[in-house]
Predicted model as a PDB file, atoms N, CA, C, CB and O in Angstrom, pLDDT in the B-factor column:
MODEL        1                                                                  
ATOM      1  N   UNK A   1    -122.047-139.070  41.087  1.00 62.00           N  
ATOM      2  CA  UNK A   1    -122.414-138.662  39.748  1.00 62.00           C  
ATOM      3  C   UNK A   1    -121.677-137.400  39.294  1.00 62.00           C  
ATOM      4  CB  UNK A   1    -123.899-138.440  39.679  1.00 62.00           C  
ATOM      5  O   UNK A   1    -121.538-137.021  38.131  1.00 62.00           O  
ATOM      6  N   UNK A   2    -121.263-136.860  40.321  1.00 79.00           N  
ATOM      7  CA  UNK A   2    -120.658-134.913  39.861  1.00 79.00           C  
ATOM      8  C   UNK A   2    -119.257-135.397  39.155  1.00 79.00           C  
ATOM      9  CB  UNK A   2    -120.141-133.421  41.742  1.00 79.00           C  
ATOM     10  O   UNK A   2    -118.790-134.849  38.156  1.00 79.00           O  
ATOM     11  N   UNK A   3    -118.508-136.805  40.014  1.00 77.00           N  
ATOM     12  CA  UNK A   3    -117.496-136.929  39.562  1.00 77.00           C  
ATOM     13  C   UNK A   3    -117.380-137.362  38.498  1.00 77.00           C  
ATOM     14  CB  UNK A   3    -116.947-137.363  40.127  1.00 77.00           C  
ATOM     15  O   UNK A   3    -116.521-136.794  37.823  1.00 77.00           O  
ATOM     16  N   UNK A   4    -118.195-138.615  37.772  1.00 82.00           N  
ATOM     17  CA  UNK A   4    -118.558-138.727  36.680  1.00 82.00           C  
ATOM     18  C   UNK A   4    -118.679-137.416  35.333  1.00 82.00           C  
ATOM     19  CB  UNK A   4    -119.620-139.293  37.072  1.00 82.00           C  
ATOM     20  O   UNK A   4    -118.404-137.758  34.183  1.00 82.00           O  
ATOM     21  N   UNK A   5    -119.017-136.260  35.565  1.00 81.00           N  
ATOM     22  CA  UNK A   5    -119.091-135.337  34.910  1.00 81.00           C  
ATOM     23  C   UNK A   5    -117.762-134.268  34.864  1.00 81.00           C  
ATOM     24  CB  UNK A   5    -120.234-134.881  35.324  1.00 81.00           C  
ATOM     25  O   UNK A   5    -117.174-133.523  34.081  1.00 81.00           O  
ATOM     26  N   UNK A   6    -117.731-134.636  35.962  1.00 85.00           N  
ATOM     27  CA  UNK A   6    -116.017-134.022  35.877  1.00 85.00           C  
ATOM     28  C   UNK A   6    -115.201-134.457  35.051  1.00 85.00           C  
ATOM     29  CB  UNK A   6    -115.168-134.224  37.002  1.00 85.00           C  
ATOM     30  O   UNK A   6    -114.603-133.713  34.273  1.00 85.00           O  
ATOM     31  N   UNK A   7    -115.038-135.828  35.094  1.00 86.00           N  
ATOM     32  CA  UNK A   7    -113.968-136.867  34.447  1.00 86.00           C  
ATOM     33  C   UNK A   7    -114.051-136.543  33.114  1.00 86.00           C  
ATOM     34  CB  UNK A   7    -114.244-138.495  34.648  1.00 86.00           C  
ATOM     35  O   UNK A   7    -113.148-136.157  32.371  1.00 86.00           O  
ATOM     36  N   UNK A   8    -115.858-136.839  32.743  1.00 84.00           N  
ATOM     37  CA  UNK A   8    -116.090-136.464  31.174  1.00 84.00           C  
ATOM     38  C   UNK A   8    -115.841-135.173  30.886  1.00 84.00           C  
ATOM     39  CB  UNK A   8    -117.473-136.683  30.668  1.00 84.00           C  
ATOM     40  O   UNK A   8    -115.619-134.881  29.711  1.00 84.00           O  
ATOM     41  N   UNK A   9    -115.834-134.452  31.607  1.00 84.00           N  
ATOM     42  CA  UNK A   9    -115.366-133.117  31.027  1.00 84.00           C  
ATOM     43  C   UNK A   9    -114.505-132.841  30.294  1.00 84.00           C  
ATOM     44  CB  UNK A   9    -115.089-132.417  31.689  1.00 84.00           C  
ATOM     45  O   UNK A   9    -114.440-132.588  29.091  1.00 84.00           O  
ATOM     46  N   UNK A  10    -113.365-132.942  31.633  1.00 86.00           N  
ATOM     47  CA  UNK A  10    -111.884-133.000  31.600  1.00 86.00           C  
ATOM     48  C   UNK A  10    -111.603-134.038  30.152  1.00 86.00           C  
ATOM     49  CB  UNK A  10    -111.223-133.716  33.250  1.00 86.00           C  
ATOM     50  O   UNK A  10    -110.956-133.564  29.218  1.00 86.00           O  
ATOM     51  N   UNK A  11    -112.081-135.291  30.086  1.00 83.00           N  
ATOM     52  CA  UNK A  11    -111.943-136.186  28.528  1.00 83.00           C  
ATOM     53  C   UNK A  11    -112.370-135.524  27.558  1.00 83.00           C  
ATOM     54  CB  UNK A  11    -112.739-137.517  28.337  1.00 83.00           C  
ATOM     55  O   UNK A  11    -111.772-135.776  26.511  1.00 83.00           O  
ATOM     56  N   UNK A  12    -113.342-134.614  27.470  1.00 81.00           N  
ATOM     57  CA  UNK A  12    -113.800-133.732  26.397  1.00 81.00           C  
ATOM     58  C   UNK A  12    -112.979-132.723  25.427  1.00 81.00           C  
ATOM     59  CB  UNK A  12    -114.639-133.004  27.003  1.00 81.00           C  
ATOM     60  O   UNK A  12    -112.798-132.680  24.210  1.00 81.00           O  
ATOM     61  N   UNK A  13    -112.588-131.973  26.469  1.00 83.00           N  
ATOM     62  CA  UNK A  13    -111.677-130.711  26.715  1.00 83.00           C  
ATOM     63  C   UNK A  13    -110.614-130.923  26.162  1.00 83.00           C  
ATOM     64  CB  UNK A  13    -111.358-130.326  28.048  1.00 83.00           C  
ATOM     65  O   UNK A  13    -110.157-130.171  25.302  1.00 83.00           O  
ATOM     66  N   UNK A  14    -109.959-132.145  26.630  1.00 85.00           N  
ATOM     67  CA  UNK A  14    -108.597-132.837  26.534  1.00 85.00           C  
ATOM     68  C   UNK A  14    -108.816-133.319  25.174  1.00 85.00           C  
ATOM     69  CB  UNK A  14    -108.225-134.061  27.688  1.00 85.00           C  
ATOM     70  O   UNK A  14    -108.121-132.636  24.422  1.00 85.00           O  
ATOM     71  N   UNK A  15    -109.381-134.069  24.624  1.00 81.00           N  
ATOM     72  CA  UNK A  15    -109.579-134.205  23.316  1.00 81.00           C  
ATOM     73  C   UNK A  15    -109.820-133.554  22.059  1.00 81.00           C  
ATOM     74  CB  UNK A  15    -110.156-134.674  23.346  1.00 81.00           C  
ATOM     75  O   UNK A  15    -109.460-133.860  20.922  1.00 81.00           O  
ATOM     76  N   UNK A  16    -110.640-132.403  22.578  1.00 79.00           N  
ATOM     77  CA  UNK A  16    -110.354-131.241  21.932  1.00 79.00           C  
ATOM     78  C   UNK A  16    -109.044-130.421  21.803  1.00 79.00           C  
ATOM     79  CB  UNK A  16    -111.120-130.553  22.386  1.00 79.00           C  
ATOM     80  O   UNK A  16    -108.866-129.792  20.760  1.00 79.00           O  
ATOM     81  N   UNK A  17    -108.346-130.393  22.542  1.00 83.00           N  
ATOM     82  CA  UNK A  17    -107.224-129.509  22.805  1.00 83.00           C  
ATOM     83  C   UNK A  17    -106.148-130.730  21.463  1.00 83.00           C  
ATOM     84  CB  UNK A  17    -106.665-129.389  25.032  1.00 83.00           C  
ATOM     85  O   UNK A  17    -105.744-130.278  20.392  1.00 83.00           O  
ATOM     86  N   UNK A  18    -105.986-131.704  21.757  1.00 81.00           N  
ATOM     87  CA  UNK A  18    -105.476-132.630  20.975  1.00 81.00           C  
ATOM     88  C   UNK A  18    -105.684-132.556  19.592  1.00 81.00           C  
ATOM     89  CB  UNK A  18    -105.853-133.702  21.369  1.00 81.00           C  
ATOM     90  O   UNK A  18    -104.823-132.560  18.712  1.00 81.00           O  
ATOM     91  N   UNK A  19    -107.157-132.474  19.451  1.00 77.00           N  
ATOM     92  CA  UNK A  19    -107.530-132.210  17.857  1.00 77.00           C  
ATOM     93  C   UNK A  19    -106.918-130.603  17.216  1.00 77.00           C  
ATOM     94  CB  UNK A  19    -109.467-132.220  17.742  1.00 77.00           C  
ATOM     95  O   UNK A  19    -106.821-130.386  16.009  1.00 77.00           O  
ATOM     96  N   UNK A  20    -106.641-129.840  18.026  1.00 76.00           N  
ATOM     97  CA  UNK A  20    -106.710-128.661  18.111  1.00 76.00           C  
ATOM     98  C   UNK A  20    -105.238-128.521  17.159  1.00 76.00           C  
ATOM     99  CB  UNK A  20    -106.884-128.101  19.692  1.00 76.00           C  
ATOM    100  O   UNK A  20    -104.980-128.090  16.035  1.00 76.00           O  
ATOM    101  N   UNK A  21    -104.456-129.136  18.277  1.00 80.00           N  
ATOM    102  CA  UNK A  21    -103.169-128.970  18.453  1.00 80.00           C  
ATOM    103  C   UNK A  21    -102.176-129.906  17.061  1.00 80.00           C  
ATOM    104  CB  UNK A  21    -102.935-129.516  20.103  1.00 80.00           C  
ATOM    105  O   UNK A  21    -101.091-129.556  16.599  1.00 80.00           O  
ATOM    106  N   UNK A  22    -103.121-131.312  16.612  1.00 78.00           N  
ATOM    107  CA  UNK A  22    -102.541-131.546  15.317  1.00 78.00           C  
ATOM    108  C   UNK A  22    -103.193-131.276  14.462  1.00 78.00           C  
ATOM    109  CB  UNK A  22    -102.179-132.606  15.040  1.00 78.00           C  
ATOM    110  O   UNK A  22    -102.640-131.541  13.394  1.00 78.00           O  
ATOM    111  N   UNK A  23    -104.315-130.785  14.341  1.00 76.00           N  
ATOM    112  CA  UNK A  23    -104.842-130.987  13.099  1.00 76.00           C  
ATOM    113  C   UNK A  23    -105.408-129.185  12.813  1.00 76.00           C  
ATOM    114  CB  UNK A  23    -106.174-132.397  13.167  1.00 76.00           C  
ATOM    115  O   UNK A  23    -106.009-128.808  11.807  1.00 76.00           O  
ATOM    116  N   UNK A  24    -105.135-128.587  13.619  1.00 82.00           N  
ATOM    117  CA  UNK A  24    -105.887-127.157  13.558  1.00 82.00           C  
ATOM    118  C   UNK A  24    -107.387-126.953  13.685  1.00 82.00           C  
ATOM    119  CB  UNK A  24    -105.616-126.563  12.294  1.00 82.00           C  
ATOM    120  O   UNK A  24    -108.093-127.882  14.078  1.00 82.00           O  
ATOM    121  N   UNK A  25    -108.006-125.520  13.300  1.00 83.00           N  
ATOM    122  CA  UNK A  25    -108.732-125.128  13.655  1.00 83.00           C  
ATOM    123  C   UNK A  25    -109.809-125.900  12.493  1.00 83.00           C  
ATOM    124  CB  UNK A  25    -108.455-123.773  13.912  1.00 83.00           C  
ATOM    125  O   UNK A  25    -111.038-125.866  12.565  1.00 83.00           O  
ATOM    126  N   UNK A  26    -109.070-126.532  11.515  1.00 86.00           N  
ATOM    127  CA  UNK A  26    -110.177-127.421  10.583  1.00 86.00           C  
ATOM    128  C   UNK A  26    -110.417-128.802  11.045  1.00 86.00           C  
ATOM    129  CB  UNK A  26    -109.687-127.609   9.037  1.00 86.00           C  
ATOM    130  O   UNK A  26    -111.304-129.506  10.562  1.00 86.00           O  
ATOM    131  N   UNK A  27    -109.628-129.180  11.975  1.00 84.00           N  
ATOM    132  CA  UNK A  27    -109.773-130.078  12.959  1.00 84.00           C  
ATOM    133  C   UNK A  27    -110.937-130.332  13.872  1.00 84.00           C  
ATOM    134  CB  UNK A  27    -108.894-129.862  13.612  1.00 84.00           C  
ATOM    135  O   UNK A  27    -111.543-131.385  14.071  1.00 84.00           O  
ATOM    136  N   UNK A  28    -111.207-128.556  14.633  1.00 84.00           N  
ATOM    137  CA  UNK A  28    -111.826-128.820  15.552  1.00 84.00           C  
ATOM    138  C   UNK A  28    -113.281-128.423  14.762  1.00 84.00           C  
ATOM    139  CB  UNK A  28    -111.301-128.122  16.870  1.00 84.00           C  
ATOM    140  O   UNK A  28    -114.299-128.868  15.292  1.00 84.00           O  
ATOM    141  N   UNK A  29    -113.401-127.804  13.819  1.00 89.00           N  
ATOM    142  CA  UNK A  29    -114.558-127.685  13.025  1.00 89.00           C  
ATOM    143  C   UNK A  29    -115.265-129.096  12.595  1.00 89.00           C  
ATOM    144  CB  UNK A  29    -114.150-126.891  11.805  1.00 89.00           C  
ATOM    145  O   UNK A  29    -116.315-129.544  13.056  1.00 89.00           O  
ATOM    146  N   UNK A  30    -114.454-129.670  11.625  1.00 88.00           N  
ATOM    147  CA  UNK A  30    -114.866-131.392  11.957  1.00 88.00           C  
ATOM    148  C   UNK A  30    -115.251-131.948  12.589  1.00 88.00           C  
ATOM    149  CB  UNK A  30    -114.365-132.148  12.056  1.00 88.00           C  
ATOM    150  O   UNK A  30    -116.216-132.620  12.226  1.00 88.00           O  
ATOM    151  N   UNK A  31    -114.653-132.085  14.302  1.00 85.00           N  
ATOM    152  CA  UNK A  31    -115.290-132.707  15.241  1.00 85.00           C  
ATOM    153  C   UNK A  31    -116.286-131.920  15.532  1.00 85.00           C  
ATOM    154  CB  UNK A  31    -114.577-133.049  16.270  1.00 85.00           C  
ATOM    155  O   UNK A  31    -116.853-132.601  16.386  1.00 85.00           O  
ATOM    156  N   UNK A  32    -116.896-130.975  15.427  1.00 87.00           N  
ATOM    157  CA  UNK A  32    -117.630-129.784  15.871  1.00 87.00           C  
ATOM    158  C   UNK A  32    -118.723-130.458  15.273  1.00 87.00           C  
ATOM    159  CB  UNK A  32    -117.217-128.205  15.400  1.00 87.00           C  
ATOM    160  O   UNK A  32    -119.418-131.216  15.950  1.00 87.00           O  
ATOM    161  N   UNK A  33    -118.984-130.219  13.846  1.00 91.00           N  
ATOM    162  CA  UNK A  33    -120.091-130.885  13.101  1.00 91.00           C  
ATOM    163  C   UNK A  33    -120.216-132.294  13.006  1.00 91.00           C  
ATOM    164  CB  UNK A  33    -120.078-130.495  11.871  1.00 91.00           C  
ATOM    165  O   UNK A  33    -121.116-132.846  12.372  1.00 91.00           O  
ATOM    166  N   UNK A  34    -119.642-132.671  13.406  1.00 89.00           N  
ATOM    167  CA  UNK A  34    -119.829-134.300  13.825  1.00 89.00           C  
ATOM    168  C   UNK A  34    -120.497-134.728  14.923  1.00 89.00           C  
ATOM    169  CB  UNK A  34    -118.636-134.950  14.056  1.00 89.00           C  
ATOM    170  O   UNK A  34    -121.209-135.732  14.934  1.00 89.00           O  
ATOM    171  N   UNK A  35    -120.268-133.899  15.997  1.00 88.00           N  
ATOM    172  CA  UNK A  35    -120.668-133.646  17.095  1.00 88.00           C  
ATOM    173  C   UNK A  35    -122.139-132.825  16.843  1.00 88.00           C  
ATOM    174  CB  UNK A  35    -119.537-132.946  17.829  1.00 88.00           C  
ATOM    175  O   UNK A  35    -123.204-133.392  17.088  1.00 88.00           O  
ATOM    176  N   UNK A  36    -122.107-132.002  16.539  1.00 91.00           N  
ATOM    177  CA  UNK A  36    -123.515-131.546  16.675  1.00 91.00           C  
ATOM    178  C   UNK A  36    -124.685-132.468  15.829  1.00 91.00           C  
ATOM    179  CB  UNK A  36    -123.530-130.002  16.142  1.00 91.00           C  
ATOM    180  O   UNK A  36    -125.807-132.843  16.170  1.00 91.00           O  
ATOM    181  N   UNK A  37    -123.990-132.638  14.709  1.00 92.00           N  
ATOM    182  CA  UNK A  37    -124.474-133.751  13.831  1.00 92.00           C  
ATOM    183  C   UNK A  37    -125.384-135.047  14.909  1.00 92.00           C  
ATOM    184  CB  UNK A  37    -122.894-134.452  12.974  1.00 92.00           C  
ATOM    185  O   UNK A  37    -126.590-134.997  15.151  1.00 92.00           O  
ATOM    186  N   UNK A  38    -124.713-135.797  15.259  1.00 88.00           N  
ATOM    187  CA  UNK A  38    -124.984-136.830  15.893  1.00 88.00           C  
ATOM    188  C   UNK A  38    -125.733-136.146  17.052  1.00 88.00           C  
ATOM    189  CB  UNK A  38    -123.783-137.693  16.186  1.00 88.00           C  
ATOM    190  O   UNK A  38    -126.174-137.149  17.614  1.00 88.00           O  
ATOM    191  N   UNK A  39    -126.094-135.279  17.658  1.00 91.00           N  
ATOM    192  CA  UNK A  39    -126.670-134.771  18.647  1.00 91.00           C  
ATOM    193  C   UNK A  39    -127.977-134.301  18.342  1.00 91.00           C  
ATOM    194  CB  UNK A  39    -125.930-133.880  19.144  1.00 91.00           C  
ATOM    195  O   UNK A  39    -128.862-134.488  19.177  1.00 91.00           O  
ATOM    196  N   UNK A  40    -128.241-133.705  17.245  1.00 93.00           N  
ATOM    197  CA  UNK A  40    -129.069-133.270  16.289  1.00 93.00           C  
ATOM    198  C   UNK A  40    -129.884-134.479  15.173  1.00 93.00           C  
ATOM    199  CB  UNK A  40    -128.142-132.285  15.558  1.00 93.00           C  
ATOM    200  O   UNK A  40    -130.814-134.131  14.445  1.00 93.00           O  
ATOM    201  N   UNK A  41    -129.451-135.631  15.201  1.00 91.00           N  
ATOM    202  CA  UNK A  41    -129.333-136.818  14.729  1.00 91.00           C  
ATOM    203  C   UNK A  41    -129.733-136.458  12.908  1.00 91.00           C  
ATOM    204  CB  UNK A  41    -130.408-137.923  15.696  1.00 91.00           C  
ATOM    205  O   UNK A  41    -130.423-137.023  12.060  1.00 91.00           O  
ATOM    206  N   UNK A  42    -129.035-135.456  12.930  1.00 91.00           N  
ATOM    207  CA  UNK A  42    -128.502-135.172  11.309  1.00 91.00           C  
ATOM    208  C   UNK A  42    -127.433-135.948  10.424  1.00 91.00           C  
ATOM    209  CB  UNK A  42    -127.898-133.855  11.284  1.00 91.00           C  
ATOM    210  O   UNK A  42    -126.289-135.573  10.169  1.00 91.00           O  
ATOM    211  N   UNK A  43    -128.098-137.172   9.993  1.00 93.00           N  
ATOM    212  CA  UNK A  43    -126.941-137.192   8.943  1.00 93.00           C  
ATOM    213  C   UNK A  43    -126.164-137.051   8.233  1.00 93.00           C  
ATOM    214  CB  UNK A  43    -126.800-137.282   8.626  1.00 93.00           C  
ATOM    215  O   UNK A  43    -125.118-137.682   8.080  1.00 93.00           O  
ATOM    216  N   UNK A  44    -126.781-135.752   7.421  1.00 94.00           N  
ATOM    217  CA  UNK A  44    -126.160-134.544   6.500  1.00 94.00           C  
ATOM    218  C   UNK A  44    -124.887-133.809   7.248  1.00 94.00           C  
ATOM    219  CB  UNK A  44    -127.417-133.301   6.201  1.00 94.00           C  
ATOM    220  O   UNK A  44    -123.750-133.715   6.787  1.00 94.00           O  
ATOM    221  N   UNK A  45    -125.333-133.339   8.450  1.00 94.00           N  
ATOM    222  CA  UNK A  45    -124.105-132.451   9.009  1.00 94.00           C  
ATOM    223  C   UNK A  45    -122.856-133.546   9.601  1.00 94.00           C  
ATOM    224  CB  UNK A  45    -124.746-131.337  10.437  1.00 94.00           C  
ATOM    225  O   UNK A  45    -121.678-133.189   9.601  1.00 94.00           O  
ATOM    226  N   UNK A  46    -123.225-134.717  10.027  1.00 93.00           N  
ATOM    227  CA  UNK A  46    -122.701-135.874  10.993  1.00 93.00           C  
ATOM    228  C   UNK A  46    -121.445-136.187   9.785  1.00 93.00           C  
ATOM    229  CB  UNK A  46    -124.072-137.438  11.444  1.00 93.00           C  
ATOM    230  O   UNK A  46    -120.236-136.129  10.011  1.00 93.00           O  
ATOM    231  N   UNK A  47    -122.099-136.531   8.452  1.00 94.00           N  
ATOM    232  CA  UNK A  47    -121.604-136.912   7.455  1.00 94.00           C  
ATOM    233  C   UNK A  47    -120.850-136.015   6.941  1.00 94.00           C  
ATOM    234  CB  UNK A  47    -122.366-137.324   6.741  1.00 94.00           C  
ATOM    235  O   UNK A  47    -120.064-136.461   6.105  1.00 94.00           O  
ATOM    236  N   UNK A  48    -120.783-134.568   7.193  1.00 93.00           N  
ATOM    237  CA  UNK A  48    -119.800-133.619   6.615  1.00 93.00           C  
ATOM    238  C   UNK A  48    -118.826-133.744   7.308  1.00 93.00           C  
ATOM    239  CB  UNK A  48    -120.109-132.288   6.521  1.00 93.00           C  
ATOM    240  O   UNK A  48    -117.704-133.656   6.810  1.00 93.00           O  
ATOM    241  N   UNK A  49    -119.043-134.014   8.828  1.00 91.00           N  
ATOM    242  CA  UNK A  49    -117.861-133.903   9.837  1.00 91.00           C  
ATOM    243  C   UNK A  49    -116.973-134.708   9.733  1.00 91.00           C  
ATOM    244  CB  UNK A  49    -118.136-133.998  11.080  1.00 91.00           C  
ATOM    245  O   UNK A  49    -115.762-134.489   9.698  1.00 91.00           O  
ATOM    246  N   UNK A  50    -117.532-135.704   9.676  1.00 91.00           N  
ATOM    247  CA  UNK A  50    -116.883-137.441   9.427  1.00 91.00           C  
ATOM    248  C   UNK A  50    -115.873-137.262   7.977  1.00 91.00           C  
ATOM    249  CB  UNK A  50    -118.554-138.926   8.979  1.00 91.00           C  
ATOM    250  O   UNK A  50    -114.671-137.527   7.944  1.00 91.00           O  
ATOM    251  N   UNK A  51    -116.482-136.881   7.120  1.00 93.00           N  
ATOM    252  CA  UNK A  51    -115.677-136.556   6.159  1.00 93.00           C  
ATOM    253  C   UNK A  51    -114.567-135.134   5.929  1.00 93.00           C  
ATOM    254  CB  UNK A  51    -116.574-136.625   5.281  1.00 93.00           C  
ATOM    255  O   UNK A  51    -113.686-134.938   5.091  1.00 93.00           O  
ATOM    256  N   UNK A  52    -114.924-134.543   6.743  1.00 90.00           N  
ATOM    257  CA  UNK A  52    -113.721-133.424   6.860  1.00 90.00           C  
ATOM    258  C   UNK A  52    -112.641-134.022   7.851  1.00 90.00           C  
ATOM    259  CB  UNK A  52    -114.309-131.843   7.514  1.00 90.00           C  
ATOM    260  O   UNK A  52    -111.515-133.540   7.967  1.00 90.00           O  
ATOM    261  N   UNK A  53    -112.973-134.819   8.362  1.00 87.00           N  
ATOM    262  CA  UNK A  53    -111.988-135.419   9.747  1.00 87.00           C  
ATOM    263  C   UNK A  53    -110.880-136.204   8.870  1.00 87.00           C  
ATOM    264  CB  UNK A  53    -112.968-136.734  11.072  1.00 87.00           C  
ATOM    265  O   UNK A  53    -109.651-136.146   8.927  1.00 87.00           O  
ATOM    266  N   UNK A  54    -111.952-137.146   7.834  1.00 90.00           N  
ATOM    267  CA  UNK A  54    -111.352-138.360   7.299  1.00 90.00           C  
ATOM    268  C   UNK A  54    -110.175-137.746   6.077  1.00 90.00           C  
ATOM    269  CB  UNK A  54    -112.704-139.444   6.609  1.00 90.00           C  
ATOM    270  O   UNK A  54    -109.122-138.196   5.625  1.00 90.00           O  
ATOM    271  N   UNK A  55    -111.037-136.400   5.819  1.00 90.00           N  
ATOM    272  CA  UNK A  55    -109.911-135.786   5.142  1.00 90.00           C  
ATOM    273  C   UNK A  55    -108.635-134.986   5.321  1.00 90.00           C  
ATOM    274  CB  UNK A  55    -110.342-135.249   4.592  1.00 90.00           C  
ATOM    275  O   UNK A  55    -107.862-134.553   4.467  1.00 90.00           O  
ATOM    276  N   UNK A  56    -108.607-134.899   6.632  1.00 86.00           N  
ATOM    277  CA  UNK A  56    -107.662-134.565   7.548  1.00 86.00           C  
ATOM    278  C   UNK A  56    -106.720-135.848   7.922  1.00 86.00           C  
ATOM    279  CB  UNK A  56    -108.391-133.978   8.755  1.00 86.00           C  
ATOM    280  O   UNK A  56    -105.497-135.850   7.789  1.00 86.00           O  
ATOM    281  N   UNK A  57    -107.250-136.588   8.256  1.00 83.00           N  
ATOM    282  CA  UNK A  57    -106.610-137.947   8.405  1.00 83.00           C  
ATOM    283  C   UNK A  57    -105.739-138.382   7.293  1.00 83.00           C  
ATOM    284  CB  UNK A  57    -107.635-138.974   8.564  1.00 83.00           C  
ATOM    285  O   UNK A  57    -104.556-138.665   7.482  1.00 83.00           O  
ATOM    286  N   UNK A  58    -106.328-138.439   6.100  1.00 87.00           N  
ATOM    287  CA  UNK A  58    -105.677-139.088   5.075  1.00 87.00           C  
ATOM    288  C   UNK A  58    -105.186-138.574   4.300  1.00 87.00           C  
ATOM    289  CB  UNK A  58    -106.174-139.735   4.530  1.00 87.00           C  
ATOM    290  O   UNK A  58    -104.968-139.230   3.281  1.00 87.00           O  
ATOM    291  N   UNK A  59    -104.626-136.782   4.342  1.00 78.00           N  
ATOM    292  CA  UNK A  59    -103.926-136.179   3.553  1.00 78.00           C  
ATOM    293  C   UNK A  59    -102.704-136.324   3.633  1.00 78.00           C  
ATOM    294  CB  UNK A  59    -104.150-135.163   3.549  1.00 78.00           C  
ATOM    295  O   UNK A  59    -102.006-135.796   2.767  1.00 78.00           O  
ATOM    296  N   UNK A  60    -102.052-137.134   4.768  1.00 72.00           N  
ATOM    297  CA  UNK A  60    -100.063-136.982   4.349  1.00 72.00           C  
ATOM    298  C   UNK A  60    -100.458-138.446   3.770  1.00 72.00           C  
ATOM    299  CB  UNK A  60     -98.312-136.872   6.087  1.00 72.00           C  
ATOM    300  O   UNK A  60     -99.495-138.612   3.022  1.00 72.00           O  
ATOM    301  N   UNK A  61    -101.112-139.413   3.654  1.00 70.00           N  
ATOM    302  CA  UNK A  61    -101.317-140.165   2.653  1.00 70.00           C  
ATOM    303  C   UNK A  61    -101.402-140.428   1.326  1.00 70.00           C  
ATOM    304  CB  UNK A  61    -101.816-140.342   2.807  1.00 70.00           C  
ATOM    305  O   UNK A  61    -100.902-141.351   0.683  1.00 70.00           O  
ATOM    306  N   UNK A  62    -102.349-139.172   0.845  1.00 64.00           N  
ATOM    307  CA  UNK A  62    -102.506-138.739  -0.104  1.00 64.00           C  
ATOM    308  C   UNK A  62    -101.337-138.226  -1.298  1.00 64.00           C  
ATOM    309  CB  UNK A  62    -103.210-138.015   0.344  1.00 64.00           C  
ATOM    310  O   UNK A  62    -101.715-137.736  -2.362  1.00 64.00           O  
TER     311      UNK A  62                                                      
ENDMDL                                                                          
END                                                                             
């Protein structure tokens, strides 16, 4: 089980660092409230995150 938590860690971390690294620090704010959102089982905040992400996503689109 420890290793299990390791692994997820390390996937956590690593994914963060990723968000970090293209999208900036409004990046990791997004996943941040998305994350707490869904943890908190807030829609309101879940739904801000989701949409700051999506707006990150789809701005060289734009």
């Amino acid at each position: 089980m420890p290793a299990l938590a390791l692994i997820s860690a390390v996937f956590v971390v690593g994914f963060e660092q990723l968000v970090q690294w293209k999208y900036g620090a409004t990046g990791i704010v997004g996943l941040l409230l998305l994350t707490i959102g869904l943890k908190a089982k807030s829609p309101a905040v879940s739904s801000a995150g989701a949409v700051l992400l999506a707006v990150l996503l789809a701005g060289p689109a734009l």
